[in-house]
N, C-alpha and C positions, 0 to 999 in steps of 0.2 A: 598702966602698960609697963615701965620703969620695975613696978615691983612682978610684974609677971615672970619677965623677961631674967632678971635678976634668980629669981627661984628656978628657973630651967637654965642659967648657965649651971649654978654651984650644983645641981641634983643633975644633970646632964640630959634630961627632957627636954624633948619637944616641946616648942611655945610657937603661939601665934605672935609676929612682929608685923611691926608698920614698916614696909616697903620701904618707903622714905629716909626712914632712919639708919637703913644699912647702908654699910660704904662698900663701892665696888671695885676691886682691882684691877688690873688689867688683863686682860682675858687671850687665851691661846688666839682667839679666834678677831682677826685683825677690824669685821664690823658683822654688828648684833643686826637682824635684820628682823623686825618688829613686823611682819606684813599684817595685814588687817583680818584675814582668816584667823592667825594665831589671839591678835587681841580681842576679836569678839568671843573664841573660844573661850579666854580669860573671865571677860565677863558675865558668861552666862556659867562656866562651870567652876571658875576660881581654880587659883594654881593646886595641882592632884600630887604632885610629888614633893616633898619637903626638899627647901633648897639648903644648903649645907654651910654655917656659916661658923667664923670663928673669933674666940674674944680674942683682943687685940688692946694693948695702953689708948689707941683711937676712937675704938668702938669695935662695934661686933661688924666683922668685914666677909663677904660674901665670898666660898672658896670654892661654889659649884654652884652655879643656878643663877647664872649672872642674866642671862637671855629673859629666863620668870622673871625672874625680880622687875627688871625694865618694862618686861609685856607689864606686869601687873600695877606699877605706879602709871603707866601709859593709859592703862583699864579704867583705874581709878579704885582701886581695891583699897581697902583701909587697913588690912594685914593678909600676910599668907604664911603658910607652916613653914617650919622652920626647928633646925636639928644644930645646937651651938656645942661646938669641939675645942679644945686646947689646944697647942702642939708647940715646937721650936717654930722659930722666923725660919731659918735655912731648911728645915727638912721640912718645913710644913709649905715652902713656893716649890719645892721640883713637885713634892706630891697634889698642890692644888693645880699644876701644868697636866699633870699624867688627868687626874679629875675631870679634870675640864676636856681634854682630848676626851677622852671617855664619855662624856656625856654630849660633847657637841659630835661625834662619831658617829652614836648611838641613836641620838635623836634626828638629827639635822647634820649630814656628812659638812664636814672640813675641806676646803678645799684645800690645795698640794702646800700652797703660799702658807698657809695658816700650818698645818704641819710643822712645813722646813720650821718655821720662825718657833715654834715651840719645841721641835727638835734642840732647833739652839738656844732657847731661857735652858733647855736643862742642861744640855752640854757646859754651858757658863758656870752651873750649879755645882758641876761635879760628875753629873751622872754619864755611866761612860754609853758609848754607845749601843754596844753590847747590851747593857740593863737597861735603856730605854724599848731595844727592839724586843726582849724576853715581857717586859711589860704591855709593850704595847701589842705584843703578835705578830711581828713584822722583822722582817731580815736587815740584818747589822751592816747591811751593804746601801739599804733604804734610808738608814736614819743618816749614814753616814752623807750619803748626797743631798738628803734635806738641810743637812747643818752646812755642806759646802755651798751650797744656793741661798740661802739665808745672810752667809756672808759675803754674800756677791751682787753686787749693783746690776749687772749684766746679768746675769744667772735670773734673778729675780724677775728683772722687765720681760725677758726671754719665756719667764714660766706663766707672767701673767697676759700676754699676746696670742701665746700658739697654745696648741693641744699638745702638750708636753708631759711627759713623767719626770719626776726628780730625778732620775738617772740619765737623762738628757737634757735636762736645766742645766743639768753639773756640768756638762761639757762647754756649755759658753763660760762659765768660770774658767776654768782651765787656761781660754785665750783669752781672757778677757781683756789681757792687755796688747792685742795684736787686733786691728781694727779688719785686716783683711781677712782673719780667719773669723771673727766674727761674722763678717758678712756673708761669706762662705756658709757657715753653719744656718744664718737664717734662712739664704735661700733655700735652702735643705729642713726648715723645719716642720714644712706640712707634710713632708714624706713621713715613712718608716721607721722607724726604731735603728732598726739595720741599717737603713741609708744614709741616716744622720752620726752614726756610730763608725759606719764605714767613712763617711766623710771625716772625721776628728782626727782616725787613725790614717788618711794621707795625709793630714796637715802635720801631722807630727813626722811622719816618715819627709816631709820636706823637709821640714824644719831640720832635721836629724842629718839631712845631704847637703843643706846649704853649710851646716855646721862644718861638716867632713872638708867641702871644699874652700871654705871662706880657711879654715887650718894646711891645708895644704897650700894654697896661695900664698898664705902669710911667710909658710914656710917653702917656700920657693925666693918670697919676697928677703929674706932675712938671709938667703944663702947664694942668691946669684942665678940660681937654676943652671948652674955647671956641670953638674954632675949626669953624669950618662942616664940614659929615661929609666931601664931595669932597674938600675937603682934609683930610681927614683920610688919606681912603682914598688920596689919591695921593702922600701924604707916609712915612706910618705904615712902618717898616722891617720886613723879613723878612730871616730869615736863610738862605733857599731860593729865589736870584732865577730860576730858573726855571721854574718853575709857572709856572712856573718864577720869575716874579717876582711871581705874580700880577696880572698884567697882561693889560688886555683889548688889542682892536683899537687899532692909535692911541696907545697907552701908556696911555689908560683903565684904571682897576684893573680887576680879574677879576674872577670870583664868590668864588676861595678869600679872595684879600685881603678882601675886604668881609665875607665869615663871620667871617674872624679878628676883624675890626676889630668888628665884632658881636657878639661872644665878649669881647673885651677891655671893651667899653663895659659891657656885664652885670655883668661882673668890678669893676670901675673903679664901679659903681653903687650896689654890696654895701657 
């Protein structure tokens, strides 16, 4: 077996290996699911596609065909086909990440989890987002919220609970360090897309008014609040000039600046 194996890395042929002897990586896909339709299939037809493996100072380490490999030691196979390649350590893990997407896609869908988390092995690698989504067929706007969920504790539990897409996983990241707005967004997660996208977009527009006024307070607080209210209100900063600035006709304040400032004076009053 030794010398077979041997003759088909240096000639770059095809060899039949023992299952066993290969070593497997870690795989895009966070758990191999071996169901019993798939291993009996195994054993009555033996693995049909060559699985893709590469030498390595280790051993020859499996770079596609990780799910075969396992069905067929599981079977009890004594070898299966087998195609051994060369390549760099670094460019040969973002391309055995793209591989593997590729094949667990093609054969047996990925769920969103397993994506993101290989969005981010390649992200780590170098690969920008851009070239993962030209790769994979998918919009740069996609990988980009896989890889934000990936990196996110919340994001993550959020995508593996609800019926979520990455692009509202991403949104629990976002607050993920604000427990109220978390909660907010779960109660909103079996809704819509829109509902829960609408929900993120008031929590930020709070957040954006409590900002305005907790600064206007302060600055009330630091100056006495002596000053005549017009000047106040045409003074008093927001961090959102277009209400945009709250500003009326003429550069006269608005109605939003003058709540604020009405809100801060209360504040300022306690």
């Amino acid at each position: 077996m030794s010398a077979t194996v041997e003759v088909a890395v240096v000639s770059g042929l095809f060899a039949d290996l023992d299952p066993r002897t290969l070593l497997i990586e870690a795989n895009v896909r966070a758990q191999v699911n071996l169901d019993a339709q798939f291993i009996a299939s195994l054993r009555e037809h033996g693995v049909l596609m060559p699985v893709l493996v590469q030498r390595t100072d280790q051993g020859l380490v499996v770079r596609a065909g990780q799910r075969r490999t396992l069905g067929a030691i599981e079977a009890g196979l004594v070898t299966i086909p087998a195609r051994i390649v060369d390549g760099d350590q670094d460019q040969d893990q973002a391309r055995r990440i793209l591989e593997q997407m590729a094949e667990n896609d093609d054969r047996r869908d990925m769920d969103d989890a397993d994506r993101a988390a290989a969005y981010q092995q390649l992200s780590l690698l170098g690969v920008s987002a851009g070239a993962i989504a030209k790769k994979r067929g998918t919009t740069k706007e996609a990988v980009q919220a896989g890889i934000t969920v990936a990196g996110s504790a919340a994001a993550t539990t959020a995508l593996g609970e609800y019926d979520l897409t990455l692009g509202e996983a991403a949104l629990f990241a976002e607050f993920e360090d604000d427990q109220d707005a978390t909660d907010t967004l779960t109660r909103n997660a079996g809704k819509s897309w829109g509902d829960l996208k609408h929900t993120a977009q008031r929590i930020r527009d709070q957040r954006t008014e409590a900002a305005a006024v907790a600064a206007i307070t302060q600055e009330l607080t630091e100056r006495g609040d002596h000053r005549p209210r017009g000047q106040l209100l045409g003074q008093a900063h927001l961090p959102r000039p277009g209400d945009a600035a709250g500003q009326g006709g003429e550069g006269r304040p608005g109605p939003h600046r003058a709540l604020l400032v009405s809100r801060a004076r209360r504040l300022h009053r306690l």
